[in-house]
Structures are given as C-alpha cells and as structure tokens.
N, CA, C and O atoms as CSV, one atom per row, in Angstrom:
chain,resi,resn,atom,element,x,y,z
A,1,UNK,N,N,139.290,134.198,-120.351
A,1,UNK,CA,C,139.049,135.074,-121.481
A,1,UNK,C,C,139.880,134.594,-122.658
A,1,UNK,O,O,141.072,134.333,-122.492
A,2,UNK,N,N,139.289,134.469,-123.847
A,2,UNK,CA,C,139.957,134.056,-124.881
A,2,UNK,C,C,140.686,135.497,-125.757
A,2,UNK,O,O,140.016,136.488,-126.046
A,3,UNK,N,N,141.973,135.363,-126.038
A,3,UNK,CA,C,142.815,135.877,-126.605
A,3,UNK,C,C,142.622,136.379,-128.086
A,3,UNK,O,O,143.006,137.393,-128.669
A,4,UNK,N,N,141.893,135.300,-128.466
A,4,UNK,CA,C,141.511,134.750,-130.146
A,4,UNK,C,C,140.670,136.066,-130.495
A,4,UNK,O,O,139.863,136.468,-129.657
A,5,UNK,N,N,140.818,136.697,-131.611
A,5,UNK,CA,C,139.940,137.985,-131.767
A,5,UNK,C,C,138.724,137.657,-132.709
A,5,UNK,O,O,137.695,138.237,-133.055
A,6,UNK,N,N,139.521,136.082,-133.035
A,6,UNK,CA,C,137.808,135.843,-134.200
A,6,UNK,C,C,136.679,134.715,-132.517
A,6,UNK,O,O,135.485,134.425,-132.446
A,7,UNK,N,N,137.323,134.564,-131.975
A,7,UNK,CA,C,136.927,133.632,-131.025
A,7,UNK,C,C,135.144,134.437,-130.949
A,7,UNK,O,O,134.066,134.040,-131.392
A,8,UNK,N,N,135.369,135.162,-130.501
A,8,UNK,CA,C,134.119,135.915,-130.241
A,8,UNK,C,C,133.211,136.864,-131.157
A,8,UNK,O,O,132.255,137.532,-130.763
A,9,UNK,N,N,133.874,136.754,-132.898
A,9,UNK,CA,C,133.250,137.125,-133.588
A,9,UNK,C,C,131.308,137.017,-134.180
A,9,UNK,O,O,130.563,137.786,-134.788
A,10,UNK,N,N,131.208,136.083,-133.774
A,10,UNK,CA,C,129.690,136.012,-134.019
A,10,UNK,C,C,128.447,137.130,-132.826
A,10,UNK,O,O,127.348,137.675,-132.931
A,11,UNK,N,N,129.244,137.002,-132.053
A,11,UNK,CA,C,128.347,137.819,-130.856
A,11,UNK,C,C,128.855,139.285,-131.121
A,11,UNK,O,O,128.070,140.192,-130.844
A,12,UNK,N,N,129.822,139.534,-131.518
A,12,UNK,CA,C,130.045,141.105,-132.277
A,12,UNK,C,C,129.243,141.883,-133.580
A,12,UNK,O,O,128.496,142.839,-133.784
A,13,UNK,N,N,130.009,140.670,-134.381
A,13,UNK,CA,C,129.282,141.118,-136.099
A,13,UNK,C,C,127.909,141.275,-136.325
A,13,UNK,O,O,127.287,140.441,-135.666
A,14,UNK,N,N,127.258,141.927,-136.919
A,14,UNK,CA,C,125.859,141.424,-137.200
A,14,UNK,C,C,125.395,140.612,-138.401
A,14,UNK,O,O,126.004,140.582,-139.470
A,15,UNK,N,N,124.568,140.130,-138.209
A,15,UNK,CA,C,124.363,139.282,-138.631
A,15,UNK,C,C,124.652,138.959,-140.663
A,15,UNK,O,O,125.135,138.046,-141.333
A,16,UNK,N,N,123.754,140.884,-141.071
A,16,UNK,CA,C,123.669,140.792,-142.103
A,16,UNK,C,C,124.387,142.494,-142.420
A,16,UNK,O,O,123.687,143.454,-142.100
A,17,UNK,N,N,125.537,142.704,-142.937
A,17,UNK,CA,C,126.038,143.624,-142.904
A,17,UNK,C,C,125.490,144.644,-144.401
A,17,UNK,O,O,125.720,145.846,-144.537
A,18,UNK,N,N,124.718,143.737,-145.407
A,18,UNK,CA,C,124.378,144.385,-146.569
A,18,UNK,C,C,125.099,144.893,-147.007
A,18,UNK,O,O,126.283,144.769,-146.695
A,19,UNK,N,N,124.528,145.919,-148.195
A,19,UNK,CA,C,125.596,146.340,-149.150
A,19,UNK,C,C,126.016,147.886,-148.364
A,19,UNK,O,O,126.261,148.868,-149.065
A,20,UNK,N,N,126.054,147.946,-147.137
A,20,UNK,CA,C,126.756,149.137,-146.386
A,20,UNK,C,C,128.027,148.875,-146.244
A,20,UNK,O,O,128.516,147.839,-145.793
A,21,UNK,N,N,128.606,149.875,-146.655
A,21,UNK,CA,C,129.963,150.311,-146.182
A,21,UNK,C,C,130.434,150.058,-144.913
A,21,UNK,O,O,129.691,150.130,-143.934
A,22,UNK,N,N,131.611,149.765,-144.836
A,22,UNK,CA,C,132.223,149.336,-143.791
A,22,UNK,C,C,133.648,150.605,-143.529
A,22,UNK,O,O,134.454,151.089,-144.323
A,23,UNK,N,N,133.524,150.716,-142.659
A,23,UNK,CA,C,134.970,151.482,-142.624
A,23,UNK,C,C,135.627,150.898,-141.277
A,23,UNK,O,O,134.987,150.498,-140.304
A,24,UNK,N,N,137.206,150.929,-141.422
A,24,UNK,CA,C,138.154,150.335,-140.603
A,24,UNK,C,C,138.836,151.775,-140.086
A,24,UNK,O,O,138.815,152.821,-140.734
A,25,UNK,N,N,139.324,151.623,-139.029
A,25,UNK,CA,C,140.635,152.628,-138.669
A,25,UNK,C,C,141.481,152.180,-137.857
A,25,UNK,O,O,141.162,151.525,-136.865
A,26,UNK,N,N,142.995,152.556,-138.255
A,26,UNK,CA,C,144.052,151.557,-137.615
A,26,UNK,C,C,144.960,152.826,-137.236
A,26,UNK,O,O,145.542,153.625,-137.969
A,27,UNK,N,N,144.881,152.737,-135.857
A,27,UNK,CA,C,146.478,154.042,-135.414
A,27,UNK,C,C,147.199,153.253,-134.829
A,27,UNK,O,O,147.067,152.581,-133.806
A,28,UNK,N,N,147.834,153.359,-135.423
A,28,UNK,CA,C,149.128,152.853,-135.408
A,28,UNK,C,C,150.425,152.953,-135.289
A,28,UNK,O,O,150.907,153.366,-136.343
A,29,UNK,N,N,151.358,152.723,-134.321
A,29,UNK,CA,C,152.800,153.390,-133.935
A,29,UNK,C,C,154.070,152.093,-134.230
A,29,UNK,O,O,154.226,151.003,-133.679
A,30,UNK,N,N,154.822,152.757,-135.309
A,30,UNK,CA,C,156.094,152.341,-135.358
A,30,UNK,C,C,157.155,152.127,-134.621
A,30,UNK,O,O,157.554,153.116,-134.006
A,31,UNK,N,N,157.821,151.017,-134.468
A,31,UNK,CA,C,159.266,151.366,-133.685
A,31,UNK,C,C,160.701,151.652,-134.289
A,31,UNK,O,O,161.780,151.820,-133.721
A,32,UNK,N,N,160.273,151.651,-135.953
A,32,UNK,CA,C,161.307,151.767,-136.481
A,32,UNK,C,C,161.190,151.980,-138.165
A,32,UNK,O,O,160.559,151.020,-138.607
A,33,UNK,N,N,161.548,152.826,-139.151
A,33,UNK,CA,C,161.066,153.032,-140.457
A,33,UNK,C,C,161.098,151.466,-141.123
A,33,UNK,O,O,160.359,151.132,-142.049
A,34,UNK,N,N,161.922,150.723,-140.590
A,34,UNK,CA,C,161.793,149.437,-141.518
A,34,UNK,C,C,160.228,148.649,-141.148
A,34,UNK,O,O,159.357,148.073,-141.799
A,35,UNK,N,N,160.457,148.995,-139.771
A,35,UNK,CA,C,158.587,148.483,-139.575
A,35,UNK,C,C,157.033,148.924,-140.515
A,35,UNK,O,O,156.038,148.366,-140.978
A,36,UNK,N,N,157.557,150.104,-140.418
A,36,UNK,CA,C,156.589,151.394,-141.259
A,36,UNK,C,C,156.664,150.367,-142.745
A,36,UNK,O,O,155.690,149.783,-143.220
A,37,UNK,N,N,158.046,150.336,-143.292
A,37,UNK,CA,C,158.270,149.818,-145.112
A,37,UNK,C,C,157.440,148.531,-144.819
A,37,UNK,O,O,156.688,148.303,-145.766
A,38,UNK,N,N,157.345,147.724,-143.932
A,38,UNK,CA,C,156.996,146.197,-143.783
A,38,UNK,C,C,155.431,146.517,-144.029
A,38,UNK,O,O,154.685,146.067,-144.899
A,39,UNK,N,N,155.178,147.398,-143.030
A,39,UNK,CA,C,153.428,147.223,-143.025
A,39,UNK,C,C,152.787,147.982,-144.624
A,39,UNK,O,O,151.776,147.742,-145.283
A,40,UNK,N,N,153.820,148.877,-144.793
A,40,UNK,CA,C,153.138,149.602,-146.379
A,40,UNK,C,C,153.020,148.240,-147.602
A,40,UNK,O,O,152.183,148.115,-148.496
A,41,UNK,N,N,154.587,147.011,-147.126
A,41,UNK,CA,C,153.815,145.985,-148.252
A,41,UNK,C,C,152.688,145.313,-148.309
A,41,UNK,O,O,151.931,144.875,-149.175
A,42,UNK,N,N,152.807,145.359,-146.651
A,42,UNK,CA,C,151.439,144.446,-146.380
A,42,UNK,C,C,149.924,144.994,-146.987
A,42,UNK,O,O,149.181,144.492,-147.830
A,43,UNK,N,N,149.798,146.334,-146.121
A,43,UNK,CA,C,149.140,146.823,-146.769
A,43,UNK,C,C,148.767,146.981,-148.318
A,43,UNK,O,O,147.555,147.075,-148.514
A,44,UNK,N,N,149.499,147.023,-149.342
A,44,UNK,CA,C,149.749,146.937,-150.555
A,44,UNK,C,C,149.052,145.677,-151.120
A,44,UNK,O,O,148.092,145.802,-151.879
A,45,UNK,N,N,149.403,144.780,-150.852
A,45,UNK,CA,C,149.107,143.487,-150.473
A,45,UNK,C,C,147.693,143.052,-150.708
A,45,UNK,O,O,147.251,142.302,-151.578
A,46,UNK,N,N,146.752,144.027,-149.222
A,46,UNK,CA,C,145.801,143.579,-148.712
A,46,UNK,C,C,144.976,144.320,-150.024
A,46,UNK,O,O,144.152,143.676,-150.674
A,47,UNK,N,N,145.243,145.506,-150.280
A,47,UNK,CA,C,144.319,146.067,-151.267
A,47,UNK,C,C,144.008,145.527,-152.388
A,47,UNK,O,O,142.883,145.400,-152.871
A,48,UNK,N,N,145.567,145.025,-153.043
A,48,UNK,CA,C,145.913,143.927,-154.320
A,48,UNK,C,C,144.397,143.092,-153.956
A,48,UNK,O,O,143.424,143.221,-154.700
A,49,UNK,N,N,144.368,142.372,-152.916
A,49,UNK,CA,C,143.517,141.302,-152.915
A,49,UNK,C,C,141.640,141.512,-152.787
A,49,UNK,O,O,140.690,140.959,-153.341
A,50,UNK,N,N,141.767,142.500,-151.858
A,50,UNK,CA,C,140.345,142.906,-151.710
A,50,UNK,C,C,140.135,144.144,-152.672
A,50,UNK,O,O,139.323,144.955,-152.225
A,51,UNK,N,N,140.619,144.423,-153.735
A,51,UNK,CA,C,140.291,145.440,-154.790
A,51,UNK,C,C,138.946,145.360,-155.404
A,51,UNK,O,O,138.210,146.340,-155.515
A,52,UNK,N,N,138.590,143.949,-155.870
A,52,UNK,CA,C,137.192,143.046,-156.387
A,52,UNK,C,C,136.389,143.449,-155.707
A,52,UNK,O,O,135.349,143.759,-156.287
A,53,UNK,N,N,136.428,143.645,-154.245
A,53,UNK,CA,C,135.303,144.037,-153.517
A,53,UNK,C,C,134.844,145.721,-153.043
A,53,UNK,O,O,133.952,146.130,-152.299
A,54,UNK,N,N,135.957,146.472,-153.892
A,54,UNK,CA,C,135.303,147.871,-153.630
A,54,UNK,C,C,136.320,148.394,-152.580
A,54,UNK,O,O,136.237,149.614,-152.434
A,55,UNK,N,N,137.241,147.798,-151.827
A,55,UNK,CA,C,138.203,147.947,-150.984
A,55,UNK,C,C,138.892,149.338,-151.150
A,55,UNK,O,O,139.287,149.308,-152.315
A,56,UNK,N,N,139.220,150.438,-150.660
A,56,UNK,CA,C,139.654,151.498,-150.843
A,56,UNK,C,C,140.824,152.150,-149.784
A,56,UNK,O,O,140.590,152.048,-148.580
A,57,UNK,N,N,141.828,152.683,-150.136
A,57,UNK,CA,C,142.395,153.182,-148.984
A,57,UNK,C,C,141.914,154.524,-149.117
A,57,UNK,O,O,141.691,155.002,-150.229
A,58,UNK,N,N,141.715,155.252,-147.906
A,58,UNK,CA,C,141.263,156.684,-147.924
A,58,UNK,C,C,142.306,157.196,-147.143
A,58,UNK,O,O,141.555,158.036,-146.647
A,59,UNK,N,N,143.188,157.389,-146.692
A,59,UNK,CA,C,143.876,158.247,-145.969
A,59,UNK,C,C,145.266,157.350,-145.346
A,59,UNK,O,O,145.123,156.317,-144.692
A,60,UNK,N,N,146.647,157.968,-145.691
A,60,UNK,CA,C,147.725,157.025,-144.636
A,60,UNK,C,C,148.225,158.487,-144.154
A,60,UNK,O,O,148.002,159.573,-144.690
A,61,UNK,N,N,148.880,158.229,-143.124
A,61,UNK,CA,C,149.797,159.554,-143.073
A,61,UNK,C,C,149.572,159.733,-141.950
A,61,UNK,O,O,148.767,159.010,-141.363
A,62,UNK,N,N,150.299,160.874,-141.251
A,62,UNK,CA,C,150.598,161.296,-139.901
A,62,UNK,C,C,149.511,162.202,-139.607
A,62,UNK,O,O,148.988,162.934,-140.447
A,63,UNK,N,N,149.184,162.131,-138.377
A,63,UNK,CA,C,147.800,163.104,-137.733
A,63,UNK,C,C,147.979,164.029,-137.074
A,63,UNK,O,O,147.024,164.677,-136.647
C-alpha cells in the first residue's frame, strides 16, 4: 500500500470537477498552543495564495 496521498489521486478525483464548489474539512487536534500559532500561519498563508481562486475560510474555532 502506498503511503503517498497524491499516489492514488486519479482513481479518487473526478475527472471534471467544474465550476462546483468544493468544500474541505479539517479536525484537527493540537498538542500545544505554539502548534495551533504554527498552523494559523500556515493557514494564512494558504488563503494569501488561493484567494484568486474564490478560496474562502468559513469557520475556525472549537466545536
């Protein structure tokens, strides 16, 4: 079994995703607030870059 998470991407994705929305969800557990500050740059980051494409955060926070 391959490890690789794009390894097996073609037999997942479809083919033609169009102009539909995509939504992601990430739960996610900290081991420590400096971890939490690390991923908020990242995050920060990721939006900076995919902003051009409509990219949105909808929700952070505790559940």
């Amino acid at each position: 079994m391959d490890l690789n998470p794009l390894a097996n991407l073609g037999e997942v994705q479809p083919e033609n995703l169009g102009a539909r929305p995509v939504v992601v969800l990430n739960l996610l557990k900290f081991k420590s607030p400096e971890s939490i500050s690390t991923y908020l740059t990242y995050v920060k980051g990721v939006l900076e870059q995919c902003s051009d494409s409509g990219a949105e955060l909808i929700y952070a926070g505790k559940l």
